[in-house]
N, C-alpha and C positions, 0 to 999 in steps of 0.2 A: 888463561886458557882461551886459546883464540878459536871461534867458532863452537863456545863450549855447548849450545844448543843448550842454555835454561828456557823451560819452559815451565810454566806455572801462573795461577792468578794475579801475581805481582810485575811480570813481563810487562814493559808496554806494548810490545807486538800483541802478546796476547789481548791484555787489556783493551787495545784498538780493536782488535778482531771483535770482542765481545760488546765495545761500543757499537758498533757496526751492526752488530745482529740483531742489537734490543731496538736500536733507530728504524734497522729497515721494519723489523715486527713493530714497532711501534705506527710508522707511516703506514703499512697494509693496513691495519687495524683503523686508521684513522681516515684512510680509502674506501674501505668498508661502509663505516660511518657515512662519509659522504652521499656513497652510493644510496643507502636507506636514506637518508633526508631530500634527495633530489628526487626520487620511489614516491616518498610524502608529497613533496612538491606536487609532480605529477597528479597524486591521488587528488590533494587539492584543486588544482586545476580542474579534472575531468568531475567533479564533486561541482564546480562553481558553472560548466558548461552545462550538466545536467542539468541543473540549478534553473538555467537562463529557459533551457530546451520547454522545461515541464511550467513555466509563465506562457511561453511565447503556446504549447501544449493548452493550458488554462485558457489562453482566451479563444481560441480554436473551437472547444469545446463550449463553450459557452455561446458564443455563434450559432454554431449547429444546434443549441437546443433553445435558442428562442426561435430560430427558424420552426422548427422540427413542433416547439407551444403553439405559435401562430397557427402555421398549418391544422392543428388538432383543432384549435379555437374556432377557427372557423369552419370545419367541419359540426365540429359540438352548437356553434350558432345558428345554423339550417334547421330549418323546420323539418319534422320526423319524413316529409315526403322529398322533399329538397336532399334531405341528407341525402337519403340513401341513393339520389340523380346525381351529387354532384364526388359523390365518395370519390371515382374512381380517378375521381380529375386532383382532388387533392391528396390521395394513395404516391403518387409520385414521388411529389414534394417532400412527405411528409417519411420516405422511405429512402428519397437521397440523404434528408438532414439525418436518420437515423443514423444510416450508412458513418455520414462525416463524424455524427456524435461518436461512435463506437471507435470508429479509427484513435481520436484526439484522444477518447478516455483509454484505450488501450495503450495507446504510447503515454500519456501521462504514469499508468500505473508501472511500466516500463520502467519508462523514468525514476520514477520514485525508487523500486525495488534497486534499478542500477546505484540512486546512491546513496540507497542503505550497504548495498556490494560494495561500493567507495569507502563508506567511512569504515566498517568492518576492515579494508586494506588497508587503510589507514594506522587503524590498529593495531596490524600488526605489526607493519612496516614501524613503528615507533616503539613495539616491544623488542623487534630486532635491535633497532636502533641502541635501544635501554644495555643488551646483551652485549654486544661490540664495546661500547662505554667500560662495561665491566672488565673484560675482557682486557681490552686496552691498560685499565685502569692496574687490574693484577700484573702483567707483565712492565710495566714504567718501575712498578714497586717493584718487583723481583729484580731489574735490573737495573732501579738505584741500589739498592743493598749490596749489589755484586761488585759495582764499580765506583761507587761512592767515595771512598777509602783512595783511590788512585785520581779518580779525573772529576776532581768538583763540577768544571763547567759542565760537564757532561749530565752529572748528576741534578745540576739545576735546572736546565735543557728540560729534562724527564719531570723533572716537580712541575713545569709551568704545561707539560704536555696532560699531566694525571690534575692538574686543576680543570685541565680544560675538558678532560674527560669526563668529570666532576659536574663542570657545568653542560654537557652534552647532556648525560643520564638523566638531570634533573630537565633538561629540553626533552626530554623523549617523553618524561612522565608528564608531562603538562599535555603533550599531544595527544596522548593516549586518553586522558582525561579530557582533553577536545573531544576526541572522535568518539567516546563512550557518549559524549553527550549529545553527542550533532546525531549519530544514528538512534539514539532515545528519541530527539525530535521529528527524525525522518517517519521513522514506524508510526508515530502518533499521527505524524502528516497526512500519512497515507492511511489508518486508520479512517481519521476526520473524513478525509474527501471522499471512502465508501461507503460512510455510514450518515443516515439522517441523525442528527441535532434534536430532531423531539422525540424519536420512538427507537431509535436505534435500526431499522430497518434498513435494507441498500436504500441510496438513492438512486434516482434514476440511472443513470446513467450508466454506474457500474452494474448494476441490477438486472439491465438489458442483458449488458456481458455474462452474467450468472446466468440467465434464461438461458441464452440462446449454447451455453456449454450444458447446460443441461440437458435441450432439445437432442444435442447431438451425441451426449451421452447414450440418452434414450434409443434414439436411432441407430446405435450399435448395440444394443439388448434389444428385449424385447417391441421396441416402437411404440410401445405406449408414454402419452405423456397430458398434462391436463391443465390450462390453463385458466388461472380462476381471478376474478376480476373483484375486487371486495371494495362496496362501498357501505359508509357509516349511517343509518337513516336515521334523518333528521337533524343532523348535524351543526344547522346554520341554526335553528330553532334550540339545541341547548346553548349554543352560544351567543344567543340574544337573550336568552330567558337567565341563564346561570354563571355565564360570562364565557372567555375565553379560554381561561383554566381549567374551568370543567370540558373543553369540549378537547382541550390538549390532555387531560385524563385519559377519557375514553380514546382517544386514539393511541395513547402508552397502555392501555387495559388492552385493546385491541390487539395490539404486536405481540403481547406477552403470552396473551389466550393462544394464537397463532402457532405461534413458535412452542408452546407447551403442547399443543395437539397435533403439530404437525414433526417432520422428521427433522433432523438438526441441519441436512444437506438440501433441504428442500428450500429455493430461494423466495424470501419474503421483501418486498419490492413496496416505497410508497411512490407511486405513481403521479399524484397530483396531492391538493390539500387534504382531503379522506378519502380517496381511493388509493389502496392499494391491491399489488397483481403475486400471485402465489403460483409458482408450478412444481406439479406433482408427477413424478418419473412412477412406472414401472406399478398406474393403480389405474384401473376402469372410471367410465364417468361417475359409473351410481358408486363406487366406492368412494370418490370425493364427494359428491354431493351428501352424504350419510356424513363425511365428515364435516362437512362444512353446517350441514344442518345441526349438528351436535355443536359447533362452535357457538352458532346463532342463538340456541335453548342458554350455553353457558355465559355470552354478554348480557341476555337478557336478566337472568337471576343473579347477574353480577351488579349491571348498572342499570337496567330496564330500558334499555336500547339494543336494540339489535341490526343486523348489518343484512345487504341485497348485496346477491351474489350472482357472477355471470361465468357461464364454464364452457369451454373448447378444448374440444378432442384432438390431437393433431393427426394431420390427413397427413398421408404418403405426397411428400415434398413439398410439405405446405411451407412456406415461411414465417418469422415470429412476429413477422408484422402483419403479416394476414390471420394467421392466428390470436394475434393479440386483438385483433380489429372484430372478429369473430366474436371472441370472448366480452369485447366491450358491448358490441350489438346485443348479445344475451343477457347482460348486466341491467340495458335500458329497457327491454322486455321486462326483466325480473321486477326492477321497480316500479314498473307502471303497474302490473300485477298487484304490486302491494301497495300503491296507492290504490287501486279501485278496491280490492280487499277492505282498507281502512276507512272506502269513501269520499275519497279527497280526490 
């Protein structure tokens, strides 16, 4: 029968048709592929820039805040009449390194968040990846089975393709198992570098940045805001008498008291070795000072130390570094109060 148009699975026309369609699905599939690993790449890449960005960030900020010490330092070394002559000369200085500090730690933290956003893409670009594989892997199978029987090579072709798909899926899952890990460490990273190492408290640096969005939270509600300046008294004196441990206690007893009597959004800041700076949105002076005076009654009954306290109200456009400079000036007041109080 000339031209007798069999058609059926056993045809090689047909047969070739059908090699043809499982290869091209097989090759998009494996396009696909491609595409999510080059996606990874990428991630990687911009993961390894950030990387460089938040060192070359690191030491920027680090700059700015011995600049930004000094400056404080010698302010703090002036004698009580000196200081207050020579305040306004070192106010500059001490207010551009702020400046630089805040920029360097804002884009560090930046940083960091961008590559915890990396490894998260990362992620998922390698469970796509894991999907494809599969994908892949079912259609090779379905279309050896079909054509096995007629075109061996063809059917071997597909075996060494669903091996390699084999070995993609299990490359996908190792990534993913990278990127699960690498953003566990980023979070910690960035964790560490806002928080002090002995009390848990901000450190400086980011701590600034918590005030100073507080302030302007403030300034869109009511305008009140309170800036309180807390030092440990006698501090250097349990640390000679009782050692170092005990005086790194009281400064973990400190933070804890703090943070139990004050509000959870309220930023608790250590500022220098036992001073640290606390502010209070949306509460009067004497409302903080009642609380801070109850703070003072509960270290005392806790460890029979108690802390001097310096507190600023924030003025209509004040800055947090005049504010904060306000609030430290009330601090050296308060303690000298309680030294002639105790006689010393």
């Amino acid at each position: 029968m000339k031209g007798g148009g069999r058609t059926g699975p056993g045809h090689p026309e047909v047969v070739g048709a059908a090699d043809q369609r499982a290869l091209n699905a097989d090759w998009s599939a494996a396009d696909e592929d491609q595409t999510g690993s080059d996606a990874d790449q990428t991630g990687s890449d911009d993961d390894q820039a950030a990387a460089a960005l938040d060192g070359a960030n690191a030491a920027s900020d680090q700059q700015a805040s011995d600049a930004d010490q000094a400056s404080a330092d010698r302010f703090r070394s002036e004698a009580d009449a000196e200081a207050l002559a020579t305040y306004e000369t070192t106010r500059l200085a001490r207010e551009t390194a702020t400046i630089r500090r805040r920029a360097a730690q804002a884009s560090r933290a930046g940083t960091a968040h961008l590559r915890i956003g990396t490894a998260a893409g990362r992620d998922d670009t390698a469970a796509r990846r894991d999907q494809t594989a599969r994908r892949r892997d079912l259609r090779a199978e379905e279309s050896e089975r079909a054509i096995a029987a007629s075109n061996a090579p063809l059917a071997e072709k597909l075996e060494r393709l669903r091996a390699r798909a084999a070995a993609d899926r299990a490359n996908a899952a190792k990534d993913r198992a990278y990127a699960a890990r690498e953003r566990a460490r980023l979070e910690v990273e960035l964790l560490d570098a806002h928080l002090d190492d002995l009390t848990g408290a901000y450190r400086r640096e980011i701590g600034t940045l918590a005030l100073a969005l507080e302030i302007d939270h403030a300034r869109r509600a009511d305008g009140r805001f309170v800036l309180v300046f807390v030092d440990v008294d006698d501090l250097k004196f349990i640390n000679d008498r009782d050692g170092h441990a005990a005086g790194d206690h009281v400064l973990q007893t400190l933070v804890r008291t703090l943070r139990s009597n004050l509000r959870p959004f309220d930023p608790v800041v250590r500022y220098g070795g036992d001073e640290f700076v606390c502010g209070i949105g949306g509460s009067s002076l004497e409302e903080v000072e009642r609380r801070f005076d109850a703070i003072d009654r509960l270290l005392r009954d806790d460890l029979g130390v108690g802390v001097s306290v310096g507190l600023a109200e924030l003025a209509a456009d004040e800055t947090l570094d005049r504010l904060t400079a306000r609030a430290d000036a009330a601090l050296l007041d308060a303690k000298k109060r309680r030294s002639i109080q105790r006689g010393k």
